[in-house]
Biopython code that builds the backbone (N, CA, C, O; Angstrom):
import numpy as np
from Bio.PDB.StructureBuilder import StructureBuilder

atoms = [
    (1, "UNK", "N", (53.611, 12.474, 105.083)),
    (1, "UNK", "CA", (54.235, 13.371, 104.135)),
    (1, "UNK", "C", (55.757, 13.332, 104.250)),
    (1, "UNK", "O", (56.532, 13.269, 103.296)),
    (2, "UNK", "N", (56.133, 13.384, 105.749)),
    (2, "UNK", "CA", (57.673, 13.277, 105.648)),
    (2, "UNK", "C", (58.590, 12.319, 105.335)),
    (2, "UNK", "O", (59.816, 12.422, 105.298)),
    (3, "UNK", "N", (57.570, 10.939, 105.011)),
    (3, "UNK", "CA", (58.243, 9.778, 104.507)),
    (3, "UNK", "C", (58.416, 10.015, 102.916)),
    (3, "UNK", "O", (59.506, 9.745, 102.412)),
    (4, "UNK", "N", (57.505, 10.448, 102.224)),
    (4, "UNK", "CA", (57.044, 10.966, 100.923)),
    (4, "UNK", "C", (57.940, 11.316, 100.374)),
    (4, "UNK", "O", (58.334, 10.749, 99.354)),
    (5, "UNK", "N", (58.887, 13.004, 101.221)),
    (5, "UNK", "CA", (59.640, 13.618, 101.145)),
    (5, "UNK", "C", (61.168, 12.838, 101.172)),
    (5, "UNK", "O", (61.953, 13.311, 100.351)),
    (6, "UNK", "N", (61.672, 11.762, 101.964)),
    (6, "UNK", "CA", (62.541, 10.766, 102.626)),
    (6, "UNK", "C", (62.766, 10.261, 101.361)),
    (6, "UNK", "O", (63.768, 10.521, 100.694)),
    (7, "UNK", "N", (61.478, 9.244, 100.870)),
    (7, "UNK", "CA", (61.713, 8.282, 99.920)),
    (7, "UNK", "C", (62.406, 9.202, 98.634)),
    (7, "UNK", "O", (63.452, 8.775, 98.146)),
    (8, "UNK", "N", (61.793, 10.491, 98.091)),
    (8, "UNK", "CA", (62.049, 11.130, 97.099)),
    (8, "UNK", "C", (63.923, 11.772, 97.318)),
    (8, "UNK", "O", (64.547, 12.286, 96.390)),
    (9, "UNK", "N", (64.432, 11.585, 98.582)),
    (9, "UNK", "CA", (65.738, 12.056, 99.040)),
    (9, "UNK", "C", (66.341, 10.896, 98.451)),
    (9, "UNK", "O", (67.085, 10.915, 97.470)),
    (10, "UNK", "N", (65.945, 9.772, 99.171)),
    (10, "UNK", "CA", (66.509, 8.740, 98.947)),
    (10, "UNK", "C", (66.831, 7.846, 97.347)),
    (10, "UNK", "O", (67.862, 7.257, 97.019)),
    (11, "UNK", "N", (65.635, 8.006, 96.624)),
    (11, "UNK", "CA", (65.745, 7.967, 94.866)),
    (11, "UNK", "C", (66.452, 8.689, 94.299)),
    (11, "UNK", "O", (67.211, 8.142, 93.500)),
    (12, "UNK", "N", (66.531, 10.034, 94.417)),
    (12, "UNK", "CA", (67.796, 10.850, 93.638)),
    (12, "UNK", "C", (68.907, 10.892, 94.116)),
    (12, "UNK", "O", (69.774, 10.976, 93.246)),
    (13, "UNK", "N", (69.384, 10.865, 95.420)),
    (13, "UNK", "CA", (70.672, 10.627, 95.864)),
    (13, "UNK", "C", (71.414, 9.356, 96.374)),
    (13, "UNK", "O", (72.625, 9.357, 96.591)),
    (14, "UNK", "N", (70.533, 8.168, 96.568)),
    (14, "UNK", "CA", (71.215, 6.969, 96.477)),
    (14, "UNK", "C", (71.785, 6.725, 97.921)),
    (14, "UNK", "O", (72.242, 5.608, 98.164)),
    (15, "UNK", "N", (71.790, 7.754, 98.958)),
    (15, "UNK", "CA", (71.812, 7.471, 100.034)),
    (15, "UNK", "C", (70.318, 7.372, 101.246)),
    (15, "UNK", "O", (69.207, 7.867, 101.062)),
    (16, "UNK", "N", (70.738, 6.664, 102.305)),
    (16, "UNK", "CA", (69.659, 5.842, 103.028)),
    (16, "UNK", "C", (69.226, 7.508, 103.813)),
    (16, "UNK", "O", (70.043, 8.258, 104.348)),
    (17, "UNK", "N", (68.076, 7.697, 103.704)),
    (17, "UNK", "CA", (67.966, 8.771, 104.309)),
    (17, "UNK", "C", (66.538, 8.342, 105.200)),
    (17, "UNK", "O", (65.617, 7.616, 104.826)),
    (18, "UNK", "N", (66.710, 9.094, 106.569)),
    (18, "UNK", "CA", (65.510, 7.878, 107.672)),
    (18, "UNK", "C", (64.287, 9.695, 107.917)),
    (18, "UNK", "O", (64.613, 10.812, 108.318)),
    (19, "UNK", "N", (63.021, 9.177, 107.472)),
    (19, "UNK", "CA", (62.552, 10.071, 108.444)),
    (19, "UNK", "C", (62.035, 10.118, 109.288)),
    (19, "UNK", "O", (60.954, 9.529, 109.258)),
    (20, "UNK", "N", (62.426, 10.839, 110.616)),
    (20, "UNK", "CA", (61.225, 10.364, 111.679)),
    (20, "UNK", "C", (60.332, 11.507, 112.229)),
    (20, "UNK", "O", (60.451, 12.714, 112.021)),
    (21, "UNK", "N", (59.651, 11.024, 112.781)),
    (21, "UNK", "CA", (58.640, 12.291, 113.391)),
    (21, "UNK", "C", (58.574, 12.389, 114.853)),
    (21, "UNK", "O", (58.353, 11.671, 115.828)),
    (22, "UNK", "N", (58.785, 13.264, 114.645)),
    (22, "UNK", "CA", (58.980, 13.608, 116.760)),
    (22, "UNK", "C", (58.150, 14.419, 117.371)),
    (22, "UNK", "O", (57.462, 15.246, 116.773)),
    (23, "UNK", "N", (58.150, 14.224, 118.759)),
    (23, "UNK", "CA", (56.283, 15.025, 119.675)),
    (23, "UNK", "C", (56.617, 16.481, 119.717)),
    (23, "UNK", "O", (57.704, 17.050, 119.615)),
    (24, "UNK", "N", (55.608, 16.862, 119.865)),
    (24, "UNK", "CA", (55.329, 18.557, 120.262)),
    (24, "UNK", "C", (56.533, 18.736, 121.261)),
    (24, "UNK", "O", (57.238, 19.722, 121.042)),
    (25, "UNK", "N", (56.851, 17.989, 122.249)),
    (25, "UNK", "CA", (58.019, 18.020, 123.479)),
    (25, "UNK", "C", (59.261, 17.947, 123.010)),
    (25, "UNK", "O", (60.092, 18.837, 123.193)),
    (26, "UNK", "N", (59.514, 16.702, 122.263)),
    (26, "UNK", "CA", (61.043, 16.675, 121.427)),
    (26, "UNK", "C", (61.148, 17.834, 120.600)),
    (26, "UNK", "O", (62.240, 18.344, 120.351)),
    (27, "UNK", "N", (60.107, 18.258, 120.179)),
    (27, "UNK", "CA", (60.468, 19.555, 119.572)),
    (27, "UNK", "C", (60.644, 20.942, 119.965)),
    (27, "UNK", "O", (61.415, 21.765, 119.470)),
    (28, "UNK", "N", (59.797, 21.095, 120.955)),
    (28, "UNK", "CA", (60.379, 22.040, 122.195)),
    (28, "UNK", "C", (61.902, 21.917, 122.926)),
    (28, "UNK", "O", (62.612, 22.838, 123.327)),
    (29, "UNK", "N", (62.149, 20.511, 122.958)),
    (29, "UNK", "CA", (63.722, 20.598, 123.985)),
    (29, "UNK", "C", (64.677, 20.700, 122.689)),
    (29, "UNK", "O", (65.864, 20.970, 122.875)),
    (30, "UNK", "N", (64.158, 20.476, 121.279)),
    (30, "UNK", "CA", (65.098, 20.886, 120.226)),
    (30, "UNK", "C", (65.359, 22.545, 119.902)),
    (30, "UNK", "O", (66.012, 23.015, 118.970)),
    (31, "UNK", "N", (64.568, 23.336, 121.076)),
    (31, "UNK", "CA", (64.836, 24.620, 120.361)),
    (31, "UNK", "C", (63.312, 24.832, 119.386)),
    (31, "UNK", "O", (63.305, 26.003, 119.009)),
    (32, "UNK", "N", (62.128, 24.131, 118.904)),
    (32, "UNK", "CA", (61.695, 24.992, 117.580)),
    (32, "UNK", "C", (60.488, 25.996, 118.683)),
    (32, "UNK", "O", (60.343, 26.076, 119.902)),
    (33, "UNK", "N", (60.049, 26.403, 117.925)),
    (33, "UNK", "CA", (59.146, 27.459, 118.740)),
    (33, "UNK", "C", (57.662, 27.119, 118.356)),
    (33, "UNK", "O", (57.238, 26.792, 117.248)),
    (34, "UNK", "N", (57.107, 27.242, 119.303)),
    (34, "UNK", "CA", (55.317, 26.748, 118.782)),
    (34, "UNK", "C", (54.990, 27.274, 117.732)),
    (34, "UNK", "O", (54.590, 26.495, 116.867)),
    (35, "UNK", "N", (55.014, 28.305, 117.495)),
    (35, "UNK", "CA", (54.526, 28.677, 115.910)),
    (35, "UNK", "C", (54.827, 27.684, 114.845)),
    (35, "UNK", "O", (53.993, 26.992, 114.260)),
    (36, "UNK", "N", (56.317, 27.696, 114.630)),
    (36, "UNK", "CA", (56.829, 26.265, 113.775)),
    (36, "UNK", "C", (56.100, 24.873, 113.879)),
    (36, "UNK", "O", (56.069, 24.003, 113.009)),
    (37, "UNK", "N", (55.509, 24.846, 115.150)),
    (37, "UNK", "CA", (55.280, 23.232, 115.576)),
    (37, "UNK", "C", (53.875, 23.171, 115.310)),
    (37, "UNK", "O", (53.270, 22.146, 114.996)),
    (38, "UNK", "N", (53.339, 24.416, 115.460)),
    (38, "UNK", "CA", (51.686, 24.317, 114.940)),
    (38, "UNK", "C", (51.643, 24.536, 113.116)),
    (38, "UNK", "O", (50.832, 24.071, 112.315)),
    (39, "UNK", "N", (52.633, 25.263, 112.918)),
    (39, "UNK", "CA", (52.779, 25.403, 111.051)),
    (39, "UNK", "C", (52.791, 24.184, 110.795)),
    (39, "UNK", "O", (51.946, 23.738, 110.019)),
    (40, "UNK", "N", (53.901, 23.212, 111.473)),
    (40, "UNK", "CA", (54.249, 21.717, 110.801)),
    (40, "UNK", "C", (52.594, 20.678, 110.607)),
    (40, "UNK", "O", (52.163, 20.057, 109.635)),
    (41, "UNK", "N", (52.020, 20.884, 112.030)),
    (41, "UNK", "CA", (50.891, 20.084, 112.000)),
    (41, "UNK", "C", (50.013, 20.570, 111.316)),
    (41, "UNK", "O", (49.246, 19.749, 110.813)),
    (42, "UNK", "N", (49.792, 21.860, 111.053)),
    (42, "UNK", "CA", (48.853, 22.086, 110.041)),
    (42, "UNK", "C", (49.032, 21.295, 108.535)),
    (42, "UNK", "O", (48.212, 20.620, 107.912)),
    (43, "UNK", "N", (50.452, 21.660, 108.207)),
    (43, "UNK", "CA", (50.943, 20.870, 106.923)),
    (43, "UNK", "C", (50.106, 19.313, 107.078)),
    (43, "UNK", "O", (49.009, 19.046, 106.587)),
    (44, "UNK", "N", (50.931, 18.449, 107.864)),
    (44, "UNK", "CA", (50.028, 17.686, 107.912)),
    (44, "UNK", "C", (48.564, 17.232, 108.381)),
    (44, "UNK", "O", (48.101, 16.102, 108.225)),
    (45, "UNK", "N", (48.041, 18.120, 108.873)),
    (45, "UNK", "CA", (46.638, 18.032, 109.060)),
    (45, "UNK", "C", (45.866, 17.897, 107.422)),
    (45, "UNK", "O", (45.257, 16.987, 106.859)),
    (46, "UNK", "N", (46.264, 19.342, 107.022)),
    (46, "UNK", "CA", (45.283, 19.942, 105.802)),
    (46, "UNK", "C", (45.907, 19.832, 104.648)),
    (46, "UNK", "O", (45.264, 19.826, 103.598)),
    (47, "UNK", "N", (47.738, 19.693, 104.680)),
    (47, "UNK", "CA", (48.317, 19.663, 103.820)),
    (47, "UNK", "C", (48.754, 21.702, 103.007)),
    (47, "UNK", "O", (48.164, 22.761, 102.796)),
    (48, "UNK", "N", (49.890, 21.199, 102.887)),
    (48, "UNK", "CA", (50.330, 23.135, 102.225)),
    (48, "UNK", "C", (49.374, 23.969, 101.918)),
    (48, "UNK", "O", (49.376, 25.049, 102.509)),
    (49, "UNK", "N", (48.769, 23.812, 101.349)),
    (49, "UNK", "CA", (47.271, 24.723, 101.007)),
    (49, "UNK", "C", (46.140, 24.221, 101.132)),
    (49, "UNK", "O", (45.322, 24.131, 100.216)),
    (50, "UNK", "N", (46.007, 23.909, 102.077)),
    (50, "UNK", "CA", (44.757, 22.843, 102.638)),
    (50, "UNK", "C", (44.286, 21.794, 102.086)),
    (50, "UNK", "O", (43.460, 21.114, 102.696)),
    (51, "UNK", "N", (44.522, 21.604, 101.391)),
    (51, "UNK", "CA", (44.724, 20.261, 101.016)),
    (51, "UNK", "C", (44.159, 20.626, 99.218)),
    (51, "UNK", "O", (43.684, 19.699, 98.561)),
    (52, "UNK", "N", (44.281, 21.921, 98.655)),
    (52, "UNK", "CA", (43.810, 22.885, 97.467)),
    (52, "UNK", "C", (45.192, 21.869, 96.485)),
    (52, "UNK", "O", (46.258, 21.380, 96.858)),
    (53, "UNK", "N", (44.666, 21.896, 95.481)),
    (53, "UNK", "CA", (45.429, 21.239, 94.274)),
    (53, "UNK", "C", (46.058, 22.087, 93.379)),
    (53, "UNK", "O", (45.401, 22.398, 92.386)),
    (54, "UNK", "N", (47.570, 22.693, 93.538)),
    (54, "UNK", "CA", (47.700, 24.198, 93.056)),
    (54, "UNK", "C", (48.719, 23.907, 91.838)),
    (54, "UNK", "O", (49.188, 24.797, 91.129)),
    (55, "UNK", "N", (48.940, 22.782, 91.727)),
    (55, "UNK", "CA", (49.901, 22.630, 90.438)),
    (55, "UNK", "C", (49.837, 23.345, 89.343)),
    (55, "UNK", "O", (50.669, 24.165, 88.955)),
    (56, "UNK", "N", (48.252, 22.853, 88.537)),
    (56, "UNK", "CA", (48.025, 24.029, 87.658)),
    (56, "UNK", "C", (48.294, 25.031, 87.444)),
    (56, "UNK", "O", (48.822, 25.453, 86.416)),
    (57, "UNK", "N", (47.869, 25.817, 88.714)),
    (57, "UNK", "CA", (47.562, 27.476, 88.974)),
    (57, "UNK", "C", (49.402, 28.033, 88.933)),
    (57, "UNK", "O", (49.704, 28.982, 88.210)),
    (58, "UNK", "N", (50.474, 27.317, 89.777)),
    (58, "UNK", "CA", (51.409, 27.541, 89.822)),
    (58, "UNK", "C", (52.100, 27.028, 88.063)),
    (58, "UNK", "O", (53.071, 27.775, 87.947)),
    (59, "UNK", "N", (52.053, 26.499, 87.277)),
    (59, "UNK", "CA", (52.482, 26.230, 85.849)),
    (59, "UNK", "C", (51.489, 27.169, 85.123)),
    (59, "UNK", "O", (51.936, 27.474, 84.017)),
    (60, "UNK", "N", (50.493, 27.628, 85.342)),
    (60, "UNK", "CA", (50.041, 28.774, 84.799)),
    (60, "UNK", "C", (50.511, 30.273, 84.890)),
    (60, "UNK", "O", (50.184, 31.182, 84.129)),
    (61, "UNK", "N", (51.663, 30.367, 86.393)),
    (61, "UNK", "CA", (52.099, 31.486, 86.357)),
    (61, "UNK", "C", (53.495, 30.935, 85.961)),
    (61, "UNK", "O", (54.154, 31.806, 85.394)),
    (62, "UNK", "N", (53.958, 30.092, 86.052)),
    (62, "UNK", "CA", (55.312, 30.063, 86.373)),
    (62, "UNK", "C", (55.443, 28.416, 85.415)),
    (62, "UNK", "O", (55.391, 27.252, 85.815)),
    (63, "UNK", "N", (55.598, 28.910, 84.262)),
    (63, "UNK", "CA", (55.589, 27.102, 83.141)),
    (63, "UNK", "C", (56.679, 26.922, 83.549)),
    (63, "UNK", "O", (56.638, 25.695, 83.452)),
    (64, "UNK", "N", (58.295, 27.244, 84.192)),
    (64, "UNK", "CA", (59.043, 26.631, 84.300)),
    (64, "UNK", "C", (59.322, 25.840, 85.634)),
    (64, "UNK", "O", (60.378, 25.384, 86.073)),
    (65, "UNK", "N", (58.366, 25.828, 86.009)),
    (65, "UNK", "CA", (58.268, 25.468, 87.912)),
    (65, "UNK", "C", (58.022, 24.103, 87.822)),
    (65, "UNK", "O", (57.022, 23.644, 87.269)),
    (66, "UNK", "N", (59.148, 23.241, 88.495)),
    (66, "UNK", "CA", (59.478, 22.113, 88.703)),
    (66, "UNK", "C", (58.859, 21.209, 90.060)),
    (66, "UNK", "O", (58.661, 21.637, 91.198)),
    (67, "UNK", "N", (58.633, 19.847, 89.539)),
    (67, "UNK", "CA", (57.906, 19.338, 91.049)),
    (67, "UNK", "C", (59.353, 18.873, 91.592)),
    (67, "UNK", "O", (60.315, 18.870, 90.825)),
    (68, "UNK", "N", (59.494, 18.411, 93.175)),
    (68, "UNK", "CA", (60.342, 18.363, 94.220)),
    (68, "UNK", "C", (61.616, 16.950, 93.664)),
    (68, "UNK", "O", (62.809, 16.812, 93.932)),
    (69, "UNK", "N", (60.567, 16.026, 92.736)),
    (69, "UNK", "CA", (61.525, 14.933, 92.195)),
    (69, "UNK", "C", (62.279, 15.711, 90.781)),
    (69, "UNK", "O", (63.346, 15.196, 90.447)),
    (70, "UNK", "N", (61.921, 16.598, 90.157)),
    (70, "UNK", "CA", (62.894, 16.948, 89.228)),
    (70, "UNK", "C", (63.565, 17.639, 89.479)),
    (70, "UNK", "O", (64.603, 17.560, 88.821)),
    (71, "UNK", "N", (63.510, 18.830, 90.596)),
    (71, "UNK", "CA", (64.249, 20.143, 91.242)),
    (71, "UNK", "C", (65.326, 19.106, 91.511)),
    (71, "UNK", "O", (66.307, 19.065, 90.769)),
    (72, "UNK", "N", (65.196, 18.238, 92.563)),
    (72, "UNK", "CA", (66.184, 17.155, 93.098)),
    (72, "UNK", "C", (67.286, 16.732, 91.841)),
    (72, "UNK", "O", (68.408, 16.236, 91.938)),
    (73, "UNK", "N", (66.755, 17.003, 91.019)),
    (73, "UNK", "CA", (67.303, 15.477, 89.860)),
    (73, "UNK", "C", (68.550, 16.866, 89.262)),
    (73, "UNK", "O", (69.708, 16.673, 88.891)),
    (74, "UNK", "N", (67.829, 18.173, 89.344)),
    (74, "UNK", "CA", (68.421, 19.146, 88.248)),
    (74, "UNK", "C", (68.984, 20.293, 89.102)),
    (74, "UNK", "O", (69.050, 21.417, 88.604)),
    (75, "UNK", "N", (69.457, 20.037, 90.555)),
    (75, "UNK", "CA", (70.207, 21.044, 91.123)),
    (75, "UNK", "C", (70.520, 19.997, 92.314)),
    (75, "UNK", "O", (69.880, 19.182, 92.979)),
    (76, "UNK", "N", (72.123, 20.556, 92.206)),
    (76, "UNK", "CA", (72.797, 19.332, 92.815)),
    (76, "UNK", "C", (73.370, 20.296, 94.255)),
    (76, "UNK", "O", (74.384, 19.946, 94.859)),
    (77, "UNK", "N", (72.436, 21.711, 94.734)),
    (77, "UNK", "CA", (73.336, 22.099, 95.810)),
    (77, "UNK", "C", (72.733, 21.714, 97.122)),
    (77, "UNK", "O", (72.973, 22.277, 98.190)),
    (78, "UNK", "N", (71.985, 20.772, 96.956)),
    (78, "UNK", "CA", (71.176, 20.357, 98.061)),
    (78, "UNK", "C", (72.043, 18.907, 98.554)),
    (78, "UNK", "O", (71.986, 18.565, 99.735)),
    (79, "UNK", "N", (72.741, 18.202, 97.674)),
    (79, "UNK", "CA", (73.455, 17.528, 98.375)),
    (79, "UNK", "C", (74.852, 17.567, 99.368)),
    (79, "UNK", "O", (75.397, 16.638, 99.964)),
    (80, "UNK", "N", (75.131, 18.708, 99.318)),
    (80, "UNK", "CA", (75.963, 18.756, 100.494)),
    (80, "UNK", "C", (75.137, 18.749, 101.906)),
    (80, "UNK", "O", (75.707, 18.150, 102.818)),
    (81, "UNK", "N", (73.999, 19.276, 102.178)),
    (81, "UNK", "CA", (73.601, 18.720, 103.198)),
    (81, "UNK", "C", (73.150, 16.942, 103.652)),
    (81, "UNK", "O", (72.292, 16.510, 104.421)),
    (82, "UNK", "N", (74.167, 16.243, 102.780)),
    (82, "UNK", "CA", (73.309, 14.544, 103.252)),
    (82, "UNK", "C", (74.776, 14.251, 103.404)),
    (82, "UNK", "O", (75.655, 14.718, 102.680)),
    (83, "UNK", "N", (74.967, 13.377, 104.485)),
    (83, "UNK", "CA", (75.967, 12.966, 105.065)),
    (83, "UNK", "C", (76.829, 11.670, 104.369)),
    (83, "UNK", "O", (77.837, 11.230, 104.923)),
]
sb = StructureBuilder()
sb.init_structure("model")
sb.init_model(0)
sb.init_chain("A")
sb.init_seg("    ")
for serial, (resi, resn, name, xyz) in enumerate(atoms, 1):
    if name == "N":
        sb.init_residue(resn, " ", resi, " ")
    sb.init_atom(name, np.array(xyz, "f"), 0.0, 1.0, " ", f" {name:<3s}", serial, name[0])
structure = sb.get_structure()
């Protein structure tokens, strides 16, 4: 998933963006806290809502709700965080 996320950085902003994935340990000596580190693996275990297909349901409440490649394309305050 976090390459997924990488490649889609990397198409709208044109810079090389790397993702990597690091152990339960690198992430402990980074400071995150187990809760975070078991949230993350769940994501990828089951995926955000277990692996539930919610696009629909979310454009049924919300028709103006954008997927992650057009948000990218149509709000530009996310690039000050890329180096």
């Amino acid at each position: 998933m976090h390459t997924f996320f990488a490649s889609l950085l990397r198409s709208v902003s044109g810079k090389r963006v790397i993702a990597k994935e690091i152990t339960d340990d690198e992430a402990r000596r980074a400071g995150v806290s187990q809760e975070l580190i078991d949230m993350f693996k769940w994501f990828r275990d089951y995926g955000y809502y277990g692996g539930e297909q919610i696009d629909p349901l979310c454009k049924q409440f919300n028709p103006q709700m954008k997927d992650f490649r057009t948000f990218l394309r149509s709000n530009d305050d996310w690039r000050q965080y890329l180096a």
